[in-house]
C-alpha positions as CSV (number, residue, x, y, z in Angstrom):
1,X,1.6,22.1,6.4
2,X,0.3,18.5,6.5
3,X,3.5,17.0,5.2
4,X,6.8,17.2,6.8
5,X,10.9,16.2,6.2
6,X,12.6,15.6,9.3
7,X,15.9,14.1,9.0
8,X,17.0,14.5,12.7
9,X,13.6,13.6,14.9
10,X,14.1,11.0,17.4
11,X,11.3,8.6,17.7
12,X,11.0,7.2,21.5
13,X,8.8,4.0,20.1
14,X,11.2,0.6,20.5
15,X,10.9,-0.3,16.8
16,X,11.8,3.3,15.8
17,X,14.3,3.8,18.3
18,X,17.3,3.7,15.7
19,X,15.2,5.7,12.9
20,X,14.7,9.3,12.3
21,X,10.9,10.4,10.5
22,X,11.6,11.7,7.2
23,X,8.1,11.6,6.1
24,X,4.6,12.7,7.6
25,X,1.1,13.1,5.9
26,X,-1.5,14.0,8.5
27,X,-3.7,14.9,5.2
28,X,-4.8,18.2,7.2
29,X,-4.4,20.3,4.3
30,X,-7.4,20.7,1.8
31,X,-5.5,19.3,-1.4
32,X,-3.2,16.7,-1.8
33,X,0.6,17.6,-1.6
34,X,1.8,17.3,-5.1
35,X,5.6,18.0,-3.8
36,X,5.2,14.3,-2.3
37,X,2.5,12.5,-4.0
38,X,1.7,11.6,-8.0
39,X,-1.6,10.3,-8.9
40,X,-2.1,7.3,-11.0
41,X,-4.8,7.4,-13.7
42,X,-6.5,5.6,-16.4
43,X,-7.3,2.0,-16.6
44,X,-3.4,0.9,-17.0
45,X,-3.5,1.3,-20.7
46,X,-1.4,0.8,-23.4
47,X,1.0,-0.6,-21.6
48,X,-0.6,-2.3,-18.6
49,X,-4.5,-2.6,-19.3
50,X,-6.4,-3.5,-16.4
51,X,-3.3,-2.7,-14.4
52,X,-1.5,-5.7,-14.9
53,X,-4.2,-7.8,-12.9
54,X,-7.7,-8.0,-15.2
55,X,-8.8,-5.1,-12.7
56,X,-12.3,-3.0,-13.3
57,X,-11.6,0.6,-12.4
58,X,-10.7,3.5,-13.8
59,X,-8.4,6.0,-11.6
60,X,-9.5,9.5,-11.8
61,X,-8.6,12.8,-9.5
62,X,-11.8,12.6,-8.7
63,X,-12.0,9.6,-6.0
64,X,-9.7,11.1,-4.2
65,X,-10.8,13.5,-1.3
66,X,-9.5,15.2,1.7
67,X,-12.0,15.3,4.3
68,X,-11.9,16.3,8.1
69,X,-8.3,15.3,7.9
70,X,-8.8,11.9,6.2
71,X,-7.7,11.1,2.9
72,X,-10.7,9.4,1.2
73,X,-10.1,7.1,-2.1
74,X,-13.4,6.1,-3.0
75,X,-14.4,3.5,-5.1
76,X,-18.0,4.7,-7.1
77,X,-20.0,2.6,-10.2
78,X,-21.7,5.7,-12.7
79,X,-23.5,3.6,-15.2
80,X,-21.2,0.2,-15.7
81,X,-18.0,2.0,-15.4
82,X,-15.8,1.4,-11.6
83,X,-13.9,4.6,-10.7
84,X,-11.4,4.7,-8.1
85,X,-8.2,6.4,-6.8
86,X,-4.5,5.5,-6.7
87,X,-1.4,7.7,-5.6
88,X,2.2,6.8,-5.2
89,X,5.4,8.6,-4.3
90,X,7.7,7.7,-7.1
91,X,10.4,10.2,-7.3
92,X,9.3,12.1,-4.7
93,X,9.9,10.2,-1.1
94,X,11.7,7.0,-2.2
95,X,13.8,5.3,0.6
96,X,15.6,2.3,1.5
97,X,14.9,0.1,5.7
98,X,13.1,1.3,8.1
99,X,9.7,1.6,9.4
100,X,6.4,2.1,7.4
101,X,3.0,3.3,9.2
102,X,-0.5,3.5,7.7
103,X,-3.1,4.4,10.0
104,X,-6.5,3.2,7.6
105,X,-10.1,2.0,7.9
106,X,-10.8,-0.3,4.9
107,X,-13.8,-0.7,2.8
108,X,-16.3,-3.8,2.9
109,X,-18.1,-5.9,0.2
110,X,-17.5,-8.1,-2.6
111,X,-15.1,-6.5,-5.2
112,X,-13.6,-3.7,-3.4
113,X,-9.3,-4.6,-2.9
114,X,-7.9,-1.8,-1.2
115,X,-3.9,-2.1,-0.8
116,X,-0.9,-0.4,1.2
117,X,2.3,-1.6,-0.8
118,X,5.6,-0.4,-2.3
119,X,8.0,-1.0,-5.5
120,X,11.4,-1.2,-6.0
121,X,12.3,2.5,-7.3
122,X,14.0,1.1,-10.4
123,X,11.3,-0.8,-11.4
124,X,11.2,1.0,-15.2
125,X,14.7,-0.5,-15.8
126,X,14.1,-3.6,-13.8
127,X,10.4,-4.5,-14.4
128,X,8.3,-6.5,-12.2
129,X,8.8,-8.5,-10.2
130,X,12.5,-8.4,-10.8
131,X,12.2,-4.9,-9.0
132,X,11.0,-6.3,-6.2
133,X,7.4,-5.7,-4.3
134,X,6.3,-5.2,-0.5
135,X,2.5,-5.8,0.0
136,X,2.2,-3.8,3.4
137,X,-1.5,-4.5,3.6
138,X,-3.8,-6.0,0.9
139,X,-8.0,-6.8,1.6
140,X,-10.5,-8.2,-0.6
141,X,-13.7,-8.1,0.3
142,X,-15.0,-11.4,-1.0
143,X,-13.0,-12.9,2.0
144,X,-13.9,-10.8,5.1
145,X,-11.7,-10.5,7.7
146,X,-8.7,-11.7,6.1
147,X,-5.3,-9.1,5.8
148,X,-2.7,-10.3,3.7
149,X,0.9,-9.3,3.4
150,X,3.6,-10.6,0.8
151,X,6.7,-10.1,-0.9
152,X,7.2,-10.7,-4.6
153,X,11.0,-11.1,-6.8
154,X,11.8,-13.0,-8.9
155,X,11.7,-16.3,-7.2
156,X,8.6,-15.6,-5.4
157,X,5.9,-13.9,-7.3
158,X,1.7,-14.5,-7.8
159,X,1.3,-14.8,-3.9
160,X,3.1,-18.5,-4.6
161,X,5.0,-17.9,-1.3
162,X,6.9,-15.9,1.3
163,X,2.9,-14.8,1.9
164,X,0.9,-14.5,5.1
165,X,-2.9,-14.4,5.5
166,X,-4.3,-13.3,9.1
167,X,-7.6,-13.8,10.0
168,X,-8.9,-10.5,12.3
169,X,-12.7,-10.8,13.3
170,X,-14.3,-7.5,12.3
171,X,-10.9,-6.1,11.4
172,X,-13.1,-3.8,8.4
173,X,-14.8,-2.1,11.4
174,X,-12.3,0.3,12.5
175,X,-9.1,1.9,12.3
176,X,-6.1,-0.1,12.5
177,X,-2.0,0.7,12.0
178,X,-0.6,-1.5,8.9
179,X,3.4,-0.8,8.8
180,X,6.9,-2.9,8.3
181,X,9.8,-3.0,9.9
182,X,12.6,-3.5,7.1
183,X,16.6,-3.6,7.5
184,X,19.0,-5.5,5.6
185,X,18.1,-8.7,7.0
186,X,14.2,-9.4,7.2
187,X,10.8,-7.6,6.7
188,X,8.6,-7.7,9.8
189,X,5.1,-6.7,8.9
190,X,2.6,-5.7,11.2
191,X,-0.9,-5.1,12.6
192,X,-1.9,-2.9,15.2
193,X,2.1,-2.8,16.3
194,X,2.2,-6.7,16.9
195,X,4.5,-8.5,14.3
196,X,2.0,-11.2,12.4
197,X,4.5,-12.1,9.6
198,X,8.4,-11.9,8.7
199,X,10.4,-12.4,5.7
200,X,13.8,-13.8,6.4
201,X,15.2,-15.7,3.9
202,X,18.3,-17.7,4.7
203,X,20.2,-17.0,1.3
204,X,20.2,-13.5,-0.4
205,X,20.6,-13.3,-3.7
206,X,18.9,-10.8,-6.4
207,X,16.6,-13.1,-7.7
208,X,15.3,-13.9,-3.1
209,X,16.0,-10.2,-2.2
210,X,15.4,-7.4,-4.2
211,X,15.3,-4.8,-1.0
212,X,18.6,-3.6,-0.6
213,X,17.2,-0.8,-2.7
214,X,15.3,2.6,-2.1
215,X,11.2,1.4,-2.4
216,X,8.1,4.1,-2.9
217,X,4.9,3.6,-1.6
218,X,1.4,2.9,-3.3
219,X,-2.0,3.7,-1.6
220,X,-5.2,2.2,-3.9
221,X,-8.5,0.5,-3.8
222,X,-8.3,-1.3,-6.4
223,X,-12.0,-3.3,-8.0
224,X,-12.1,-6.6,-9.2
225,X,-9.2,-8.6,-10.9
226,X,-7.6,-11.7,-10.6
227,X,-6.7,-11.3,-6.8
228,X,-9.6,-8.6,-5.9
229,X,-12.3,-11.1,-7.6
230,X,-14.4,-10.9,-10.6
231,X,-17.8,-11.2,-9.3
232,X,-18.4,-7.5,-7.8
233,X,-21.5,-7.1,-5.9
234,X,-22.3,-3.7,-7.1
235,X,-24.6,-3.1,-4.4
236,X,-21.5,-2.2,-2.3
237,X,-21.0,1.3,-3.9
238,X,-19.6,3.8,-3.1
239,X,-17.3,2.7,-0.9
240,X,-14.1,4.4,1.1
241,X,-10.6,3.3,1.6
242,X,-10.1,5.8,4.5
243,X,-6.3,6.9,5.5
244,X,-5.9,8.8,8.7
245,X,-2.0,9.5,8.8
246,X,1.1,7.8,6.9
247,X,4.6,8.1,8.1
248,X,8.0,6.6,6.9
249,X,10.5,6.6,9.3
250,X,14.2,5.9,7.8
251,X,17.0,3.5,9.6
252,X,20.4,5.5,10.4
């Protein structure tokens, strides 16, 4: 089994110490794990065309791969239609503080927006950004080296604040650990286990803190858009947002 439920392992790691794992995709099975993940498809339409952000791609089953224990979404042009992948865990491993690890490689080149980022579970009765959103990890290629990470709610949406961009030479050249650290306080996000940003606002209300709330998680590369760019150098393609392992570790 690649994917696990432990409600009563220990970690020994200081930022887990108080957390038990209650989720673990090592992605060494040959298919994804449809008892924890849901794929995404289409181009966002009717409701959401472009996927709420002008984006290119389509999302098919067919960008997504498991190889040598990696999961794969890859981002391909065939003709002058963008395919990609998305999957989420909506209804399936939904959870509220704790810790959140994504051990990825990113893609390169201008176009390619490959993101590690979660939703308020009630976000069909509340919709965006009311629900509230946790951008784990987000890249564009058109700015190299840059990782951002964000919150949006209702008071802070559109990357207008309570944002964070870090400049990592080279960071698209390897493997690297994106995760948060989330109690009922503040949101610490990190890179590589170092904390580089943290939201802690002084006042909480519903409109400032959405998060007192089960949240799912989002893996996509995403092509294009408002944030991701519109000029695509479509030279790039294919390209691979690679995951090595994801866990979700849940506060007691």
């Amino acid at each position: 089994m690649s994917v696990f439920l432990f409600f009563l392992i220990q970690s020994t790691e200081s930022l887990k110490s108080q957390e038990s794992l209650i989720f673990f995709d090592d992605f060494s099975n040959s298919s994804i794990d449809l008892n924890y993940w849901n794929y995404e498809l289409g181009d966002g339409c009717p409701e959401l065309c472009g996927w709420g952000n002008l984006e290119s791609q389509i999302y098919t089953k067919n960008n997504i791969l498991i190889e040598n224990n990696k999961l794969i979404i890859k981002a391909t042009k065939e003709d002058q239609t963008y395919f990609s992948g998305r999957l989420n865990t909506k209804d399936k491993i939904e959870f509220q503080y704790g810790t959140v690890e994504v051990r990825a490689k990113l893609p390169k080149g201008k176009g390619v927006w490959p993101a590690i980022w979660m939703l308020g579970f009630d976000i069909d009765e509340t919709p965006w950004p009311a629900c509230g959103e946790i951008d784990v990890m987000e890249y564009v290629g058109k700015n190299p080296s840059e990782i951002h990470t964000t919150v949006h709610t209702s008071d802070s949406y559109g990357n207008s604040k309570n944002t964070k961009v870090i400049n990592l030479k080279n960071i698209e050249n390897g493997f690297h650990i994106y995760s948060i650290d989330w109690n009922a306080n503040r949101i610490n996000f990190l890179i590589d286990n170092n904390i580089v940003y943290s939201f802690l606002p002084e006042t909480k209300t519903d409109e400032i803190w959405p998060f007192d709330k089960p949240f799912y998680l989002i893996l996509n590369l995403a092509i294009g858009g408002r944030f991701g760019g519109f000029e695509i150098d479509d030279s790039i393609f294919p390209q691979e947002f690679i995951i090595d392992y994801v866990k979700v570790y849940k506060r007691n």
